[in-house]
C-alpha positions in Angstrom: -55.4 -45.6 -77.9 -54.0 -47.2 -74.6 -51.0 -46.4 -73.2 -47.9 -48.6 -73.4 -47.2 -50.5 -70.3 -44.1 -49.8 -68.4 -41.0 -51.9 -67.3 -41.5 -53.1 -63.4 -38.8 -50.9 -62.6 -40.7 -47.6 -63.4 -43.2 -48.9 -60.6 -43.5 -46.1 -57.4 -43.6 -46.9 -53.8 -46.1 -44.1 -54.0 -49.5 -45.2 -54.9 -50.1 -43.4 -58.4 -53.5 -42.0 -57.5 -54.8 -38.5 -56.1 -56.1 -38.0 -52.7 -56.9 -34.9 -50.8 -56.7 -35.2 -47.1 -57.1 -31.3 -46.7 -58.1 -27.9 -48.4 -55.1 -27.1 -50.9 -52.8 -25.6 -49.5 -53.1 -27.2 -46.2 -52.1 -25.9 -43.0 -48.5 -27.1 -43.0 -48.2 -25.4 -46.5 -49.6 -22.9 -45.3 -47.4 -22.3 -42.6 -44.2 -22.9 -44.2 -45.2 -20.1 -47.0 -45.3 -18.0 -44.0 -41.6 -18.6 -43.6 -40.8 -18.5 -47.2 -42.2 -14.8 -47.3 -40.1 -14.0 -44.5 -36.2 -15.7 -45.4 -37.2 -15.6 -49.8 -36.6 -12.9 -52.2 -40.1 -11.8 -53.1 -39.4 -11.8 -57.2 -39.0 -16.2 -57.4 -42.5 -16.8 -58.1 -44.7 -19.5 -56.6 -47.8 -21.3 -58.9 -49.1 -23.6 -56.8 -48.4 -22.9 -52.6 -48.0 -26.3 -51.2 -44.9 -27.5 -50.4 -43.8 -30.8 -51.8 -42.2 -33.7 -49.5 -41.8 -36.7 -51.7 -42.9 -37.6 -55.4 -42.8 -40.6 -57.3 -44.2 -41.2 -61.0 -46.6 -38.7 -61.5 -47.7 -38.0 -58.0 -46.3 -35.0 -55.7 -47.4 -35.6 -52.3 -47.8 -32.7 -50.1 -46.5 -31.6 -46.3 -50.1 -32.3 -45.4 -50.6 -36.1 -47.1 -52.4 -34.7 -50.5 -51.6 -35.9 -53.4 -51.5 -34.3 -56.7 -51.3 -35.3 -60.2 -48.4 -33.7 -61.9 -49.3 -32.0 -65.4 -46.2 -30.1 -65.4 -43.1 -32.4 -64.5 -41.6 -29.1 -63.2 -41.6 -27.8 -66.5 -41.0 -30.8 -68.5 -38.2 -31.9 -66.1 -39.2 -35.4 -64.5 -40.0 -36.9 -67.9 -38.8 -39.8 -66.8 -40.8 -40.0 -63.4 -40.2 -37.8 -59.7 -37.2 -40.1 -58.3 -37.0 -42.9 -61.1 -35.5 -45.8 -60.2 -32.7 -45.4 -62.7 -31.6 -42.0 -61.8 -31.9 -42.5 -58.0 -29.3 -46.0 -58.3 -26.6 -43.7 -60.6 -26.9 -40.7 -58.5 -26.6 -42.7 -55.0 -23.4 -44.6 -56.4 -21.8 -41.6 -57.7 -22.6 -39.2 -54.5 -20.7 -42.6 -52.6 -17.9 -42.0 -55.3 -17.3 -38.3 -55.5 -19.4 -35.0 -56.1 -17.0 -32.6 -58.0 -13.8 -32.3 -59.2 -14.3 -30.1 -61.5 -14.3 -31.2 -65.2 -11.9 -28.8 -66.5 -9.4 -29.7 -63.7 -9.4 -33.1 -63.1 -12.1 -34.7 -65.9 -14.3 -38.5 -65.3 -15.9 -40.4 -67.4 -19.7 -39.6 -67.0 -19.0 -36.2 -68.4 -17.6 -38.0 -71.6 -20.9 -40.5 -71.8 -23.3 -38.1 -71.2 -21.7 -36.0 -74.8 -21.7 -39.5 -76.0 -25.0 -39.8 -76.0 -25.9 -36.4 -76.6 -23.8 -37.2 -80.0 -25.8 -40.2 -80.8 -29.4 -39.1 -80.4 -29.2 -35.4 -81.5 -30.1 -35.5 -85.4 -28.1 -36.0 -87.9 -25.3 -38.9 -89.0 -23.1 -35.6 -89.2 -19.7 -35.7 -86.8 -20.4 -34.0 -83.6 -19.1 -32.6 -80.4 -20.9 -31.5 -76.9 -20.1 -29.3 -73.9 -22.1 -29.6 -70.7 -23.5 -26.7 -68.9 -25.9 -26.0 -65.7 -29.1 -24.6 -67.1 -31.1 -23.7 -70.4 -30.0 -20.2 -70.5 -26.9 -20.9 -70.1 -26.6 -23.3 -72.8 -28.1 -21.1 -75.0 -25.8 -18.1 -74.0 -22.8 -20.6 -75.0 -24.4 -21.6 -77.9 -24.6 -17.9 -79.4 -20.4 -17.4 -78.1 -19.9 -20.3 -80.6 -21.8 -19.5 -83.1 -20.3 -15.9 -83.0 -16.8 -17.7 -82.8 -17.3 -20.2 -85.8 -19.1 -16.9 -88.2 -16.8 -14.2 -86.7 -20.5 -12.5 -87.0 -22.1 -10.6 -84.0 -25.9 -10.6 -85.3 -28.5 -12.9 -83.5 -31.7 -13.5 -85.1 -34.6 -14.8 -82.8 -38.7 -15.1 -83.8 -41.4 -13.6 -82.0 -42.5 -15.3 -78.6 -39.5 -16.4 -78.0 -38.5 -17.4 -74.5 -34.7 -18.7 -74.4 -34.0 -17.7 -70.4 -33.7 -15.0 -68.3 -29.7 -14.1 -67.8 -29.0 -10.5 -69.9 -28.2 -12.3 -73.3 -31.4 -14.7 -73.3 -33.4 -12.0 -71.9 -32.7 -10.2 -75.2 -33.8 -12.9 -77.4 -36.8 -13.3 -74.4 -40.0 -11.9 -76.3 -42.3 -11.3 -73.2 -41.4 -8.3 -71.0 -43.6 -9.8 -68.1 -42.1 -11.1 -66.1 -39.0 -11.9 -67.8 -37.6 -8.6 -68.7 -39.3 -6.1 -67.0 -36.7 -3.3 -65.2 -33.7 -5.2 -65.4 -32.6 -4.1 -68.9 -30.4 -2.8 -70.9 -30.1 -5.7 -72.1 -27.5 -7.3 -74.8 -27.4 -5.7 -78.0 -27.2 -7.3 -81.7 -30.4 -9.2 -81.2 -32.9 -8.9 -83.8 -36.8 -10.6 -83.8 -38.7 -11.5 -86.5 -41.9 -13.2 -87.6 -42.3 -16.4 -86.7 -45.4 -18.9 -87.9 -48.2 -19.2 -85.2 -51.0 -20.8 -87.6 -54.0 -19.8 -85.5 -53.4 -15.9 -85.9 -51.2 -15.3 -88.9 -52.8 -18.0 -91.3 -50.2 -18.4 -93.3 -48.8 -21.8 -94.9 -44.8 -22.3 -93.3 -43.9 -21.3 -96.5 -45.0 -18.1 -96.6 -44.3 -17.0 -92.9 -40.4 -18.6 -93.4 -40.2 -16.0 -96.5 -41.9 -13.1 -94.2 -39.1 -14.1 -91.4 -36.4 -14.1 -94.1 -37.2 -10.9 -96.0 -36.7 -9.1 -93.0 -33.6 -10.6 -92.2 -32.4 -10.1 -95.6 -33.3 -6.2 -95.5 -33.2 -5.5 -91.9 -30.2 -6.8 -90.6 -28.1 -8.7 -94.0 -27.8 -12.1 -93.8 -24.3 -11.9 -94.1 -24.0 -10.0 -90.6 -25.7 -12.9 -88.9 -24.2 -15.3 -86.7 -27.1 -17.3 -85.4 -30.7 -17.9 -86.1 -32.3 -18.7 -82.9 -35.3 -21.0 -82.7 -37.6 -23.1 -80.5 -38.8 -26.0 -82.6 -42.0 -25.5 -80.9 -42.2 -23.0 -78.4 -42.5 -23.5 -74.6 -43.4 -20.2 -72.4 -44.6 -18.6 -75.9 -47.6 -20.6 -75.8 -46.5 -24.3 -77.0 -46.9 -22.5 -81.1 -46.2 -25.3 -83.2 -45.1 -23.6 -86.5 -46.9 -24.5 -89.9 -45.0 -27.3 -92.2 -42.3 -26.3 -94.1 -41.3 -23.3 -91.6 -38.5 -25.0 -90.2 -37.1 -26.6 -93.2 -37.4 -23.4 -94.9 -35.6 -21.4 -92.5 -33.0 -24.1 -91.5 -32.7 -24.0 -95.9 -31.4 -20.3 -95.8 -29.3 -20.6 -92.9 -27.1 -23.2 -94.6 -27.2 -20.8 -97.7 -25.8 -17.9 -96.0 -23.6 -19.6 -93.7 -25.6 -18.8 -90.4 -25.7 -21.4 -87.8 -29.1 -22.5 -87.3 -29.3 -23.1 -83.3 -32.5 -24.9 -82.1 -33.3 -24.6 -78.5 -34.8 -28.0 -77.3 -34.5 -27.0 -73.7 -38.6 -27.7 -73.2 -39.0 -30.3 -76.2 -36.0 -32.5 -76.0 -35.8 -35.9 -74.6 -39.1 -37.5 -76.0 -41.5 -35.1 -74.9 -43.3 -34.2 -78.6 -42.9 -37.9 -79.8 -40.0 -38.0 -81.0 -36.3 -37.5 -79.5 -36.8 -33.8 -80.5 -38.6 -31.6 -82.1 -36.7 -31.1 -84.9 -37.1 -34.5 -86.2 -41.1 -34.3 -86.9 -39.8 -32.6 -90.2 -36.7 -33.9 -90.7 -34.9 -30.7 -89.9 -30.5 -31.2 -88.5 -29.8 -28.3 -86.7 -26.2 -27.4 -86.4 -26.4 -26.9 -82.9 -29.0 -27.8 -80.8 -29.5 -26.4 -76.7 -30.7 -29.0 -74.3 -31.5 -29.2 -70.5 -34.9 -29.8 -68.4 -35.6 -33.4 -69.3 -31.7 -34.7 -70.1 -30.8 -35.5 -65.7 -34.7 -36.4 -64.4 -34.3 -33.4 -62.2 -30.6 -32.4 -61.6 -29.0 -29.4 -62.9 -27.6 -30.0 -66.1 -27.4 -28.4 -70.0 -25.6 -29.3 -73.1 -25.0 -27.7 -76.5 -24.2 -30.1 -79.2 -23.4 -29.7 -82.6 -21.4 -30.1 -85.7 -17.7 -30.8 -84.8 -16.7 -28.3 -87.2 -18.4 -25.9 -85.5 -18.0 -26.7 -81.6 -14.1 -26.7 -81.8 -14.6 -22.7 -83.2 -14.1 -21.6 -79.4 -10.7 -21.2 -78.3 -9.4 -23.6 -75.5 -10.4 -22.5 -72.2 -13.5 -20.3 -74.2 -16.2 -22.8 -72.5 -16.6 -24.1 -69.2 -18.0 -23.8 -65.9 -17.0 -24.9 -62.3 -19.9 -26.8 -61.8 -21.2 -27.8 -66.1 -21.3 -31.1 -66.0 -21.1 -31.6 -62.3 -20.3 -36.0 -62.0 -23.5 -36.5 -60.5 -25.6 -34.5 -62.5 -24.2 -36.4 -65.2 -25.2 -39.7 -63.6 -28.9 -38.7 -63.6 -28.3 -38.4 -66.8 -27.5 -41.5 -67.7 -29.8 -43.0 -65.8 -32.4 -40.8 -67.0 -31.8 -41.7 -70.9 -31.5 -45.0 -70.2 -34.8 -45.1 -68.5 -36.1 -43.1 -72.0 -34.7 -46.2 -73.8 -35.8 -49.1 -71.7 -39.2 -47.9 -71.6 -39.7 -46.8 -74.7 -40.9 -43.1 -73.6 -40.8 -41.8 -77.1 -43.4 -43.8 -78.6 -45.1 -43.8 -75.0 -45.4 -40.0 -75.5 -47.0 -40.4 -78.9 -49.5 -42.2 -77.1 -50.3 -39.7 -74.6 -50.3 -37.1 -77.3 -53.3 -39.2 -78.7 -55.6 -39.9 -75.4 -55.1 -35.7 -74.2 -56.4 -34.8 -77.7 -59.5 -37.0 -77.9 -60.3 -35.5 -74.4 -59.4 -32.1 -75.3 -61.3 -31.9 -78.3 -64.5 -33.7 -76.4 -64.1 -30.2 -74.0 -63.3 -28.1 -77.1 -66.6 -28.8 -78.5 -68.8 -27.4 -75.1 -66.4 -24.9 -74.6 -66.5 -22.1 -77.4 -63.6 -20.3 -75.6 -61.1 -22.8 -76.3 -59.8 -21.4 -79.8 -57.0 -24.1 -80.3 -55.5 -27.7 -79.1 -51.6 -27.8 -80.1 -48.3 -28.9 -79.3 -46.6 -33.0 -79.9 -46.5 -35.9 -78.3 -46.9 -34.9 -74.2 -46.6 -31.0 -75.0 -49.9 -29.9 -75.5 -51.7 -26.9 -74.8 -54.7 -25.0 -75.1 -55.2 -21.0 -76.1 -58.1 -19.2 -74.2 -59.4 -16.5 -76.2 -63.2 -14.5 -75.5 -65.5 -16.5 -77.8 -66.0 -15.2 -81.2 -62.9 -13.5 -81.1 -59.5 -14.4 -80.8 -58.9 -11.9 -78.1 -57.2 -13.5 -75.3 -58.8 -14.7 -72.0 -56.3 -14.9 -69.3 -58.3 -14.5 -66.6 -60.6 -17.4 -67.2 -57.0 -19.3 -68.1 -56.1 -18.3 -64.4 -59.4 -18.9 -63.1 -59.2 -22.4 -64.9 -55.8 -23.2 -63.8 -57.1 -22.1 -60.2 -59.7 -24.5 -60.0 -57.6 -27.6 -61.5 -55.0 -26.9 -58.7 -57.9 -26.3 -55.9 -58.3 -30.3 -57.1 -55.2 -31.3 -56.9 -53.9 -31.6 -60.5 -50.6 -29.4 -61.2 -51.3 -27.8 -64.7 -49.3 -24.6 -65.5 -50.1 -21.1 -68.0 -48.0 -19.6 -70.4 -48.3 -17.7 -73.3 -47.6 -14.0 -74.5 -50.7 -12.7 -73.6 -51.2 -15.6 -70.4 -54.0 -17.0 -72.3 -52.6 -20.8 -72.7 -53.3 -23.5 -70.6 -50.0 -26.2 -71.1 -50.0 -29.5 -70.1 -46.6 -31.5 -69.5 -47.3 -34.8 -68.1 -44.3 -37.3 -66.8 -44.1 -39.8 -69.1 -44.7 -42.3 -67.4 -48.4 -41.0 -65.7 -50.5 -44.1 -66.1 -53.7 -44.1 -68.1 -56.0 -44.0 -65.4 -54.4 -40.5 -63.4 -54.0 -38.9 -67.2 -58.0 -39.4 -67.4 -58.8 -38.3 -64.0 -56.6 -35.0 -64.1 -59.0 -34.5 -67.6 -61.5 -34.8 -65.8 -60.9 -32.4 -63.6 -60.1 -30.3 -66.6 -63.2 -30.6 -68.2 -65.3 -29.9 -65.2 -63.3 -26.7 -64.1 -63.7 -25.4 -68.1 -67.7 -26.4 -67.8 -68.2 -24.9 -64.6 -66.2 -21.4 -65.2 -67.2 -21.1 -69.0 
């Protein structure tokens, strides 16, 4: 299947094709990493060491002149493009305007459009409300203070491989200690993890592992001491685990039984990436509150948590906020960002990419005995590296991999419990042409090392 074409206006003044000019990193990244050892805390991680200077579509170009291919949209951020034309035109007429006020002081209207929105394309016909925040973590962290709120409950129920951020409360419902958790505890208490369906290892129908989750909910914690049930749709830095049919429904089924908001964090999936507008909707599942961030501003700071009206309005007046949630121009990216989603049709354009990665992937899968499993939806999709015959995982050929992809210039990141995943988030808007050359460069670096 071909890729949609874009709108004219998605077009980039930077030419969408890869071109190395020196070794990567180059001697002017090379330099400036120098520096960033010296003035930088040393525990903010680096993946790739070159240092971007402009980007456009799905080329970052480089201090030196190279250009990369961008397979990670800075973690499924730039969905929309690096600098889309929309979101560059609302940000530069709102910086002329004004850049904070403040919402809770002295309110504006973007704030209002951007829950307006949020309202309209979150699923379910259901009356809703939305608050605006400044990252993932953060919206989840609200999310749980309403739920506890709207239950008067204190119990949090998240799933196994869980990542939901890395302030004290979300590193609590973090699964992986490394590097997320590691020495900075004690962390928040009342958090509780169970099973969660990941088809390649437990083998279970969604049925079965949504009764596995549930029993030990019932017996281990009392589903009427629970406020929240925490979920990815389909998990990002757990390893892009797209749970079996009928898990969701099944579990989203016993919240609304029990009276236990069922939260779905759609920080890394929202905004088109799997296909749809999120997750959630593959199956037909209507949270009651829903998390959202990354993809919503095309790269600005910015976090929502939307839900049932009922349920929003549980927090007190003054219980939410934030000097800088929902910061005016922030909120103009936003716009401009869903409107680019809308005008170029990125959902079903995502769906498409989803088709032409698999085709590929599955061509590699079949020299490659250590790939044990293509998942994810849409332009989430991922690949587990395990030691062939097994399903032990290999994360040092998954390093070595992503080594040799970046040594070419493609941007692809890792992730994964045990590091063992490969996970590709292409822009939306990479053209046909750079998708199939960064596979290329896939398939080559997983022939040569394997």
């Amino acid at each position: 299947m071909s890729l949609p074409n874009l709108p004219e206006s998605f077009a980039s003044d930077i030419a969408q094709e890869r071109s190395l000019v020196t070794a990567i990193p180059g001697p002017k990244s090379d330099a400036l990493m120098k520096r960033r050892t010296e003035a930088v805390a040393r525990g903010v991680g680096t993946t790739l060491p070159v240092f971007i200077e402009r980007a456009g579509g799905a080329i970052l170009v480089d201090v030196d002149g190279n250009q990369l291919i961008d397979l990670g949209s800075g973690i499924a951020v730039t969905s929309v493009g690096n600098a889309n034309a929309e979101v560059v035109k609302k940000v530069q007429d709102q910086v002329a305007l004004f850049t904070h006020t403040c919402f809770m002081v002295t309110p504006y209207a973007g704030y209002v459009e951007v829950c307006e929105a949020l309202n309209r394309l979150t699923p379910g016909e259901h009356h809703k409300r939305s608050a605006l925040f400044n990252s993932g973590a953060e919206a989840v962290e609200n999310a749980v203070k309403i739920a506890r709120a709207y239950t008067k409950r204190q119990a949090v129920v998240v799933v196994e491989h869980a990542y939901h951020g890395r302030t004290n409360l979300t590193m609590a419902m973090t699964a992986k200690d490394m590097p997320y958790k590691h020495g900075f505890g004690p962390f928040a208490s009342d958090i509780y993890r169970v099973p969660t369906s990941y088809p390649l290892h437990d083998g279970l129908s969604g049925d079965e592992a949504a009764r596995q989750a549930i029993t030990k909910i019932v017996k281990e914690v009392g589903a009427d001491q629970v406020a929240a049930v925490v979920i990815e749709p389909i998990q990002g830095e757990g390893g892009f685990i797209v749970p079996a049919a009928g898990f969701l429904p099944a579990l989203s089924s016993f919240c609304t039984e029990n009276g236990i908001v069922f939260i779905a964090d759609e920080i890394q999936t929202g905004f088109a990436r799997t296909g749809a507008w999120f997750a959630c909707d593959h199956e037909g599942v209507i949270p009651d509150v829903i998390t959202t961030a990354k993809g919503i501003a095309g790269g600005l700071p910015l976090a929502a948590v939307t839900g049932r009206a009922e349920i929003m309005d549980a927090a007190h007046v003054g219980g939410l906020g934030g000097t800088y949630g929902g910061n005016p121009v922030a909120c103009a990216a936003a716009i401009g960002s869903i409107q680019a989603m809308e005008s170029g049709n990125l959902v079903t354009r995502a769906a498409a990419i989803e088709q032409v990665m698999r085709a590929r992937l599955e061509q590699i899968q079949a020299k490659v005995p250590a790939i044990a499993d293509i998942r994810g939806r849409g332009a989430m999709i991922a690949v587990e590296i395990v030691k062939p015959g097994t399903l032990e995982p290999d994360d040092a050929l998954t390093a070595a991999v992503a080594k040799a992809c970046h040594g070419q210039g493609v941007v692809v990141l890792t992730a994964g419990t045990y590091s063992n995943v490969l996970r590709f988030l292409p822009p939306l808007v990479i053209s046909e042409e750079l998708l199939n050359e960064a596979l290329d460069i896939i398939d080559a670096a997983f022939v040569d090392l394997s």
